[in-house]
LUMTOR-654382 format. One record per residue: residue number from 0; residue in three letters; x, y, z negated of N, C-alpha, C in turn. Coordinates in steps of 0.2 Angstrom, whole numbers, always signed. Layout:
# residues N
ATOM;resi;resn;n.xx;n.yy;n.zz;ca.xx;ca.yy;ca.zz;c.xx;c.yy;c.zz
ATOM;NUM;Ala;X;Y;Z;X;Y;Z;X;Y;Z
...
***
This chain:
# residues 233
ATOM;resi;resn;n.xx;n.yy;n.zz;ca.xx;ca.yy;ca.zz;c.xx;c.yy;c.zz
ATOM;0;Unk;-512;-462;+1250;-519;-463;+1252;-524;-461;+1246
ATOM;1;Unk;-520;-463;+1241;-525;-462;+1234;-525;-454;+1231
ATOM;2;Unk;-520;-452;+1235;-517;-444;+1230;-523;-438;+1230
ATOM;3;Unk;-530;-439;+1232;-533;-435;+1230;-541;-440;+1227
ATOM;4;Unk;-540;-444;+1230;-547;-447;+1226;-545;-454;+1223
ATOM;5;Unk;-540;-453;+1218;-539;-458;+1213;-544;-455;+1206
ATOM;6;Unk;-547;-447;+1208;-551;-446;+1201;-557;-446;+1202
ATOM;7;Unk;-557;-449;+1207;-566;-452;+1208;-565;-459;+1209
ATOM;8;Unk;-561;-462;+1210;-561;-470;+1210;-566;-473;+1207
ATOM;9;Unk;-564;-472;+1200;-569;-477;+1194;-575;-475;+1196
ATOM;10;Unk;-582;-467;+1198;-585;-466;+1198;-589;-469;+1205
ATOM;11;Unk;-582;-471;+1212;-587;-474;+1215;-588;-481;+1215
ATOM;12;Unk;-584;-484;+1212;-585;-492;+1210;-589;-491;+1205
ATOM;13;Unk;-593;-487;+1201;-596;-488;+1195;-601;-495;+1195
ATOM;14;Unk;-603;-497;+1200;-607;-503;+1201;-605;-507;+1198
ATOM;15;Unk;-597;-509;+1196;-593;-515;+1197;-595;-518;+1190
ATOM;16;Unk;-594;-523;+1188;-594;-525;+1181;-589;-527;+1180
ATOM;17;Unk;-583;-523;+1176;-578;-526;+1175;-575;-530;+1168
ATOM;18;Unk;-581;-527;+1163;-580;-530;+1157;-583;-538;+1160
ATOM;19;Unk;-589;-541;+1165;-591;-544;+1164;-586;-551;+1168
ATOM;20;Unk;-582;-545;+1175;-576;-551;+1176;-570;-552;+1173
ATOM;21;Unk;-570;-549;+1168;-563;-549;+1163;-566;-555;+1160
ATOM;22;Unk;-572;-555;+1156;-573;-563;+1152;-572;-566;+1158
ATOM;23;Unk;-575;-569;+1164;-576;-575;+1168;-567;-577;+1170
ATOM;24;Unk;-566;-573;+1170;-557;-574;+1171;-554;-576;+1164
ATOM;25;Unk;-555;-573;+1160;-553;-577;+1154;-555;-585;+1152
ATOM;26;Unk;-563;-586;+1155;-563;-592;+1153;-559;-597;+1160
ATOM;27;Unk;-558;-592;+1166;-553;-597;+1170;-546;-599;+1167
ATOM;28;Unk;-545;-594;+1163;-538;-595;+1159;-536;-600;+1153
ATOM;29;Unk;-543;-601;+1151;-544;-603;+1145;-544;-611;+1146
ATOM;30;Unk;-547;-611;+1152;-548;-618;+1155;-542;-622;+1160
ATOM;31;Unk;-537;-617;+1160;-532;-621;+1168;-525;-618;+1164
ATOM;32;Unk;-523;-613;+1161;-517;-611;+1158;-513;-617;+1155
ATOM;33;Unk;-508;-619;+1154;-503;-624;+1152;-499;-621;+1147
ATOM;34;Unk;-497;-614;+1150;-491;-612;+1144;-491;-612;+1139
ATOM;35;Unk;-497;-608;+1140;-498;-610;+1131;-497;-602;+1129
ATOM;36;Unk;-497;-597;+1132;-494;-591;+1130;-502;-586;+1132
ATOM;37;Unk;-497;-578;+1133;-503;-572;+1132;-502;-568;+1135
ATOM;38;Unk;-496;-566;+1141;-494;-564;+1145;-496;-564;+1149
ATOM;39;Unk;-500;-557;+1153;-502;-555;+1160;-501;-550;+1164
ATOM;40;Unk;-499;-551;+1172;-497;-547;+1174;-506;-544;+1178
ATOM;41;Unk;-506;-538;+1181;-511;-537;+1186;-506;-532;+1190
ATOM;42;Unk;-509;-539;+1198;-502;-534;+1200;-511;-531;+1207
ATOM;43;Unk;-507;-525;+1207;-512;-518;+1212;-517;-518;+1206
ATOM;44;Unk;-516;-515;+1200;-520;-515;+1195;-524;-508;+1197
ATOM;45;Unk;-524;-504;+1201;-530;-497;+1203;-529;-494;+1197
ATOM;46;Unk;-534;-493;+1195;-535;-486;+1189;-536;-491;+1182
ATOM;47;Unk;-534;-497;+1182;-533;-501;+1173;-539;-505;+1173
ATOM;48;Unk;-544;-503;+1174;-552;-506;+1172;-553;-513;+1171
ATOM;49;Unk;-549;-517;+1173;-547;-522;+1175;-543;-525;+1165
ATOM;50;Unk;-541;-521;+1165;-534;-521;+1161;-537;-520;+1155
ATOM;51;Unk;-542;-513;+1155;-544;-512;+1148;-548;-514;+1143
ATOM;52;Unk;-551;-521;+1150;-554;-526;+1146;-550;-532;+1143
ATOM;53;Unk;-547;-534;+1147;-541;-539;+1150;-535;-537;+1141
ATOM;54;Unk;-535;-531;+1141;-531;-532;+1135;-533;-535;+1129
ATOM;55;Unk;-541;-536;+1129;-542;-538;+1119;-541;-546;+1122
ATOM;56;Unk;-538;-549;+1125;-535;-558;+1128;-530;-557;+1126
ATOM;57;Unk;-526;-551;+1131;-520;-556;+1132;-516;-548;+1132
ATOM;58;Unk;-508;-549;+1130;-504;-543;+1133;-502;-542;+1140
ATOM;59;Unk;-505;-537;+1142;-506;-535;+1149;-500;-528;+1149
ATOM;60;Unk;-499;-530;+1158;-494;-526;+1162;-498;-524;+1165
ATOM;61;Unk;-495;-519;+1169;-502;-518;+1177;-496;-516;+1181
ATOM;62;Unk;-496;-517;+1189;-492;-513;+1192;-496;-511;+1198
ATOM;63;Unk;-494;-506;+1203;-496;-502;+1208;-494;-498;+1212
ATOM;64;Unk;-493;-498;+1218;-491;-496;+1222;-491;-487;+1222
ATOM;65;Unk;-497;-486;+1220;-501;-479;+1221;-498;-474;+1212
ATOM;66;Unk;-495;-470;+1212;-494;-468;+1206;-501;-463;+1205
ATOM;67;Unk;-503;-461;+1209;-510;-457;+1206;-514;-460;+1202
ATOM;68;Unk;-516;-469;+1205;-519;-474;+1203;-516;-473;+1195
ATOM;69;Unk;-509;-476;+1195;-506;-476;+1191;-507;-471;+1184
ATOM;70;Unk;-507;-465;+1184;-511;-459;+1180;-514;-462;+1176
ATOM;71;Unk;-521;-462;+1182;-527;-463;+1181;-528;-470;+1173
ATOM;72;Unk;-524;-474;+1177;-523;-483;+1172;-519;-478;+1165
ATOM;73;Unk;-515;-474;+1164;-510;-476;+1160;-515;-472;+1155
ATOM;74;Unk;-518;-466;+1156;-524;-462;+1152;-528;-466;+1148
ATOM;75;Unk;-531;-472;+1153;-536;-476;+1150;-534;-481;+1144
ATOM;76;Unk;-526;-485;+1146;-525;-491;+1141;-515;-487;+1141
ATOM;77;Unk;-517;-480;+1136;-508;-478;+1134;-502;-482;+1132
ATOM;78;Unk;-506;-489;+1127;-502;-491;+1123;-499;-499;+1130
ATOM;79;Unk;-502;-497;+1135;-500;-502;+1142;-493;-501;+1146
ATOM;80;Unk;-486;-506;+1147;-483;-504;+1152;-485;-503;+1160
ATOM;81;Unk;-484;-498;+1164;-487;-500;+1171;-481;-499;+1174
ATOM;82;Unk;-480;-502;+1180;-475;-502;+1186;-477;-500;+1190
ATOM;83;Unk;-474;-494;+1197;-473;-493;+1202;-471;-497;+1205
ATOM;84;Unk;-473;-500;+1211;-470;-504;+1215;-475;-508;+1221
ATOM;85;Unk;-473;-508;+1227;-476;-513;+1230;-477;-521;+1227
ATOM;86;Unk;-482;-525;+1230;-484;-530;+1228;-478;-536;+1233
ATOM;87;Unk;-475;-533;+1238;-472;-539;+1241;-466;-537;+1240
ATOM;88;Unk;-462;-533;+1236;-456;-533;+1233;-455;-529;+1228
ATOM;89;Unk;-454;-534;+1222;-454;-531;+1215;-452;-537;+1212
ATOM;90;Unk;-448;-534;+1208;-443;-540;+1202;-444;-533;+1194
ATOM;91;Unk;-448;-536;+1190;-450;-534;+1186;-443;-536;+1178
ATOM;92;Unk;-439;-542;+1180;-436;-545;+1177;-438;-549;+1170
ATOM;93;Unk;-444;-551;+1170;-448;-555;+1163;-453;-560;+1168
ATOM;94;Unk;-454;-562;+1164;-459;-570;+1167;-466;-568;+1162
ATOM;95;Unk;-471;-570;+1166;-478;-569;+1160;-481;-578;+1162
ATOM;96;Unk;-486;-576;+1155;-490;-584;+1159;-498;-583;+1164
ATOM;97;Unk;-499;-578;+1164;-506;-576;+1170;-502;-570;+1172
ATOM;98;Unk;-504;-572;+1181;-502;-568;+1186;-510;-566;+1188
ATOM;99;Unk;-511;-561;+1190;-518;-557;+1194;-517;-552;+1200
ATOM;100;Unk;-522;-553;+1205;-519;-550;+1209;-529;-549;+1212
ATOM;101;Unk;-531;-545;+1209;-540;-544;+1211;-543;-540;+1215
ATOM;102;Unk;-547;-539;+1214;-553;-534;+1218;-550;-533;+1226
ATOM;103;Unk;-549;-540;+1228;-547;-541;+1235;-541;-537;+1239
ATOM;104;Unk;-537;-535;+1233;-531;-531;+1233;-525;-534;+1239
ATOM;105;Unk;-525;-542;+1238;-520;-548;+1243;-522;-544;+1250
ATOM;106;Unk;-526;-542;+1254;-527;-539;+1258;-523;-536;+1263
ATOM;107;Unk;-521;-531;+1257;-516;-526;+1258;-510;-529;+1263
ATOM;108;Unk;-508;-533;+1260;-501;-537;+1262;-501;-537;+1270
ATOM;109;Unk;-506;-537;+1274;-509;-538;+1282;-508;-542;+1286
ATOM;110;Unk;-501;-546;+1283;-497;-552;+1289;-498;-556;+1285
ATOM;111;Unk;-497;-562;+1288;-494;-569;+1286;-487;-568;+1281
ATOM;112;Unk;-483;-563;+1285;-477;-563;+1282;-477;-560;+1276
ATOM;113;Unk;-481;-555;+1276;-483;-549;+1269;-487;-553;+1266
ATOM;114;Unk;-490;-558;+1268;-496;-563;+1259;-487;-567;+1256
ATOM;115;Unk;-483;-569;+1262;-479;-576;+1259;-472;-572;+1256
ATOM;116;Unk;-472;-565;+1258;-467;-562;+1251;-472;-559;+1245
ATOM;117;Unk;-477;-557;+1245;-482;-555;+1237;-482;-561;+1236
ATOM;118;Unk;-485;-566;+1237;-487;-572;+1232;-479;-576;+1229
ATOM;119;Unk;-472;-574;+1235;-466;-576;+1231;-464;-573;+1225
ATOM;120;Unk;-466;-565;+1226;-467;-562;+1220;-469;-561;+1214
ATOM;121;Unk;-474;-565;+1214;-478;-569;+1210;-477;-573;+1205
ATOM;122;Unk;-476;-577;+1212;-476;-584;+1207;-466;-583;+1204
ATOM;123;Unk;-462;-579;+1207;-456;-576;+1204;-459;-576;+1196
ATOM;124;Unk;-463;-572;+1197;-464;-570;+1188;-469;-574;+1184
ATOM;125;Unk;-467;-579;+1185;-472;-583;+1180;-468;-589;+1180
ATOM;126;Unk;-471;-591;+1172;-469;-596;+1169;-471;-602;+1170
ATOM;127;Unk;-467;-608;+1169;-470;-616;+1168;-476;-616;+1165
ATOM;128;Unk;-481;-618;+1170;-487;-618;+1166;-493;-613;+1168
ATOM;129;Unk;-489;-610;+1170;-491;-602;+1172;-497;-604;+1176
ATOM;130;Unk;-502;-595;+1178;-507;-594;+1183;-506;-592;+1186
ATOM;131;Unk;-506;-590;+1194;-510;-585;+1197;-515;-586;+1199
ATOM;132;Unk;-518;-579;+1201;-525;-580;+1202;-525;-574;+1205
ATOM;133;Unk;-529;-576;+1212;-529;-570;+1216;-536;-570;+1217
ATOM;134;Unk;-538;-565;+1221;-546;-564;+1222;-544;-560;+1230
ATOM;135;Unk;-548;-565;+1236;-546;-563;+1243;-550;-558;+1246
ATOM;136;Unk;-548;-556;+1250;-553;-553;+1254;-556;-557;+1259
ATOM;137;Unk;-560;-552;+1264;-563;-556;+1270;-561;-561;+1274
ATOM;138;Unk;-563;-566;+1276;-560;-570;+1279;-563;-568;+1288
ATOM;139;Unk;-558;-572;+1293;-561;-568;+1298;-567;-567;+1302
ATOM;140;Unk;-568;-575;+1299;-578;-577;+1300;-584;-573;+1296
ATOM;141;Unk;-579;-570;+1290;-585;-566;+1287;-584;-559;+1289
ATOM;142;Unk;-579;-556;+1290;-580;-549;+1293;-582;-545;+1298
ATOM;143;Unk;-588;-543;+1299;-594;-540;+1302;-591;-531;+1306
ATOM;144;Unk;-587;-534;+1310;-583;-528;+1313;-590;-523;+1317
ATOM;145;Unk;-590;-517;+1318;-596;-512;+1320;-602;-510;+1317
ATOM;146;Unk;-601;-512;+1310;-606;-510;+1305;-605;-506;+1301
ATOM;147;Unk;-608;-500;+1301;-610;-496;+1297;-612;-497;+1289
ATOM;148;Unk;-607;-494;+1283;-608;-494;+1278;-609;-487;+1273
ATOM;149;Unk;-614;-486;+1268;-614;-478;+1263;-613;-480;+1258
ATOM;150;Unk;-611;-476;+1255;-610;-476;+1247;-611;-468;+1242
ATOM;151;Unk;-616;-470;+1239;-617;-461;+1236;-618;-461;+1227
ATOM;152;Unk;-615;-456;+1227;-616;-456;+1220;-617;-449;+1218
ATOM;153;Unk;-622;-451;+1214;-627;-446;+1212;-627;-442;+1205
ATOM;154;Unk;-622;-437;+1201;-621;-435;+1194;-625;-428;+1194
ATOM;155;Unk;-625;-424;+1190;-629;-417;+1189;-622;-414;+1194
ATOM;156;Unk;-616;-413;+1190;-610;-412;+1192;-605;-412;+1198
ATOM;157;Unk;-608;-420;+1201;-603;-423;+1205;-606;-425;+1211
ATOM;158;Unk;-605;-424;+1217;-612;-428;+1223;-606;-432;+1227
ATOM;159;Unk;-606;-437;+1229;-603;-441;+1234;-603;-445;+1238
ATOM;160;Unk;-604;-445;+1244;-608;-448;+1249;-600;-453;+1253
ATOM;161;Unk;-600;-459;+1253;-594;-463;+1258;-599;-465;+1264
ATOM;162;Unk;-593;-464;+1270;-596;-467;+1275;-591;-471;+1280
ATOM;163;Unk;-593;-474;+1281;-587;-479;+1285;-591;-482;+1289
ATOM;164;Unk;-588;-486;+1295;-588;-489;+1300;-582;-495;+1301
ATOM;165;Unk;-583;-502;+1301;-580;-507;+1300;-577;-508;+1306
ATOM;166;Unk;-572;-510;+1310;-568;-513;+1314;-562;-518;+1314
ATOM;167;Unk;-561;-519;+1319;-555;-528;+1319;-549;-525;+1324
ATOM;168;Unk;-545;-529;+1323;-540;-528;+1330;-537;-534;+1327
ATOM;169;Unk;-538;-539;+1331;-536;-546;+1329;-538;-548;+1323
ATOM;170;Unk;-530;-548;+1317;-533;-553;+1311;-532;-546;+1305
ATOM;171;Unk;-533;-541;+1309;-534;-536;+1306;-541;-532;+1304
ATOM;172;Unk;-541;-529;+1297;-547;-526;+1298;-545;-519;+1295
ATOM;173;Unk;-550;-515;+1299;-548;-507;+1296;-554;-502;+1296
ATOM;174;Unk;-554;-498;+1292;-559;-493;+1291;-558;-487;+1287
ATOM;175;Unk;-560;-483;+1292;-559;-475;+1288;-564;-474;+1284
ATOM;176;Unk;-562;-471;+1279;-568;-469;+1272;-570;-463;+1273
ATOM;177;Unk;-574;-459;+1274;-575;-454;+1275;-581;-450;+1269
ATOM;178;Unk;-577;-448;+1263;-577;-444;+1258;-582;-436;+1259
ATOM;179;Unk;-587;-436;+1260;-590;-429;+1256;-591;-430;+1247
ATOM;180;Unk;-586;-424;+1245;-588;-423;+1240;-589;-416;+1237
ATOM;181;Unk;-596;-417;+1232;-597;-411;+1229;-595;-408;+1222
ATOM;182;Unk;-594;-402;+1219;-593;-401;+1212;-594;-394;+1212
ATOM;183;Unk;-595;-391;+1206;-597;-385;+1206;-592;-380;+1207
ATOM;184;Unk;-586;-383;+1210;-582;-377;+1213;-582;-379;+1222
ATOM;185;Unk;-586;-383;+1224;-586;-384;+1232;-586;-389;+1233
ATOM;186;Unk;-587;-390;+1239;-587;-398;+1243;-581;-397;+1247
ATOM;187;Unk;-576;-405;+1249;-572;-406;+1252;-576;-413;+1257
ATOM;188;Unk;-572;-414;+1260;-569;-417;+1265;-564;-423;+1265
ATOM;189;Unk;-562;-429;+1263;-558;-432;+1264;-557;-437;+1267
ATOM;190;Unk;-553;-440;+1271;-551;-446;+1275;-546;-453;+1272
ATOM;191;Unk;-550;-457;+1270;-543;-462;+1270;-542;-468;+1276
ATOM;192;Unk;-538;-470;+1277;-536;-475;+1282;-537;-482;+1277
ATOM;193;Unk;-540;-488;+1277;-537;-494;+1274;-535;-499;+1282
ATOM;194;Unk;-532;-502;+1281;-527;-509;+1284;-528;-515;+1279
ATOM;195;Unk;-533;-519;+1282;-532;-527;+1276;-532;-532;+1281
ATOM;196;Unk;-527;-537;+1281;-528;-543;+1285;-531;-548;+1283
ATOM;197;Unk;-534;-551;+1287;-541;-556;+1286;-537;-564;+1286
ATOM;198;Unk;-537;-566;+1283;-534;-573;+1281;-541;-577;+1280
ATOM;199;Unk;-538;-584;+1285;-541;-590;+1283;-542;-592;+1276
ATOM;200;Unk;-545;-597;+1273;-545;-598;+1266;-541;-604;+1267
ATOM;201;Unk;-540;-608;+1271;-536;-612;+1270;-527;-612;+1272
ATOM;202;Unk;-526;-603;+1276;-520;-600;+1275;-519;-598;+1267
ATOM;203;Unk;-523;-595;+1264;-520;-596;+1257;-520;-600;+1254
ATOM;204;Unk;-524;-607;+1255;-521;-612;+1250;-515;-616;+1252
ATOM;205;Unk;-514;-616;+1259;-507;-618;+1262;-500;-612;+1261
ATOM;206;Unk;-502;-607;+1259;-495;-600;+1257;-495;-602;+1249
ATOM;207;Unk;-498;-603;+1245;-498;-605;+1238;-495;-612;+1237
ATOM;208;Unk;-498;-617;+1240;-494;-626;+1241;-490;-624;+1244
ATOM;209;Unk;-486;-620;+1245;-479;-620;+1249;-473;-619;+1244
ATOM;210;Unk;-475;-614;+1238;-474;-611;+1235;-473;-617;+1228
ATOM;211;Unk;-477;-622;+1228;-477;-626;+1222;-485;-625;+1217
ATOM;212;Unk;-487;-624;+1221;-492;-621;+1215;-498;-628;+1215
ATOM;213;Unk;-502;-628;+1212;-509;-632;+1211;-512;-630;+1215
ATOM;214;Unk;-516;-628;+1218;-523;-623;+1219;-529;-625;+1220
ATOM;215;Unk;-533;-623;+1216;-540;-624;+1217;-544;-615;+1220
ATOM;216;Unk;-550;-619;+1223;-554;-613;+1227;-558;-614;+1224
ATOM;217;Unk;-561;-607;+1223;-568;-606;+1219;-573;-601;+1222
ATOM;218;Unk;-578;-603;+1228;-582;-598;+1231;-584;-593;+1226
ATOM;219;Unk;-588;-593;+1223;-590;-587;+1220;-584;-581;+1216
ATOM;220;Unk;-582;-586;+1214;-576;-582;+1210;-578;-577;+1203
ATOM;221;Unk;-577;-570;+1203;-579;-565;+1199;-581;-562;+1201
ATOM;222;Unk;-583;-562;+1208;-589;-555;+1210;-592;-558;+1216
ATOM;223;Unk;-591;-564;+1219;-595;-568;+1224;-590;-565;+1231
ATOM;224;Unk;-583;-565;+1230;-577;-565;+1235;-574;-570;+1236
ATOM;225;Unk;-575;-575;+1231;-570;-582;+1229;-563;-582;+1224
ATOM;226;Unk;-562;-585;+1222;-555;-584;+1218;-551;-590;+1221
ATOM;227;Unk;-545;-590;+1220;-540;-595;+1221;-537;-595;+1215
ATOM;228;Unk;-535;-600;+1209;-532;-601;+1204;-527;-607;+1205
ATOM;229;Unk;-521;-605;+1207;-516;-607;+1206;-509;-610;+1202
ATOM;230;Unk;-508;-615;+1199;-505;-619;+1192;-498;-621;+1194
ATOM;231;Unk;-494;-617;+1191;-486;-616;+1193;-482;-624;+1188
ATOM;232;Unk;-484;-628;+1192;-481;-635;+1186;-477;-634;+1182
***
């Protein structure tokens, strides 16, 4: 999905603040970690941005499903391990003490059964003491199915317009990304497909206490999506 517009990735999220949620997460960590350790994983780490902040904390891993993603991360932060791997079945063989799983990445997973083997996986790799902390996506009440969204970015170099249209099919949500982009050797055309499934908040805090874990819910979270911060006794 990612094999041609993972080298615009950063460019279209440039909005985001990622230095500014790597503190706010640090200070979640600083405030609920037990173990006592420096150890993190970012699991769907996209193109590192997350990480590159996230390293001057803690020693950071990142893994990801997407190897172009992958590229893009290992460029940014070299002296970083990353893993290829899906989020719902992955045995890394090491325990860390912060598990991450952000920018509404849990999504991905689509089922009940896809959140309850990623978050096994997870919490698999974390220690007594440990975190996870996931950041969700939409829930079903807030997803706004036949609405129209653009996204444009505007360089001397570089022009590119996103368009999509939102849609449901149950507890599913999906939407095509529709990519014009420009650069001085032409303009393309690209298509991506996304599948995210829309969980209650109260199914994730009931998939995480199944689990063992503590959790608390934090509406706003790091970018006003919510956070789930969950304490592995």
């Amino acid at each position: 999905m990612y094999a041609k517009i993972a080298r615009y990735y950063d460019k279209i999220y440039g909005f985001k603040d990622y230095a500014a949620e790597a503190q706010r997460l640090r200070s979640v960590v600083d405030s609920r970690l037990q173990s006592g350790g420096g150890r993190l994983l970012d699991v769907a780490c996209g193109t590192g941005l997350h990480l590159e902040h996230l390293r001057e904390y803690f020693v950071v891993e990142g893994l990801d499903v997407a190897s172009e993603m992958l590229e893009v991360a290992l460029q940014r932060n070299p002296s970083v391990v990353f893993h290829q791997a899906d989020m719902t079945d992955f045995d890394l063989g090491r325990s860390f003490d912060v598990v991450t799983c952000l920018f509404s990445s849990i999504g991905y997973v689509k089922t009940a059964d896809g959140l309850a083997r990623a978050l096994s996986c997870m919490s698999k790799h974390l220690v007594s003491g440990g975190l996870l902390i996931v950041e969700p996506w939409f829930t079903p009440d807030t997803w706004h199915p036949n609405t129209v969204h653009a996204l444009l970015v505007d360089e001397p170099e570089l022009k590119i317009a996103r368009v999509n249209t939102s849609f449901v099919d149950g507890r599913l949500s999906y939407f095509d990304l529709h990519y014009l982009i420009g650069t001085p050797d032409g303009t393309e055309h690209l298509v991506e497909r996304h599948e995210l499934g829309l969980f209650e908040t109260e199914e994730m805090l009931a998939a995480m206490t199944r689990l063992g874990f503590e959790v608390t819910y934090d509406d706003e979270g790091l970018s006003g999506r919510g956070l789930f911060v969950a304490l592995r006794p």
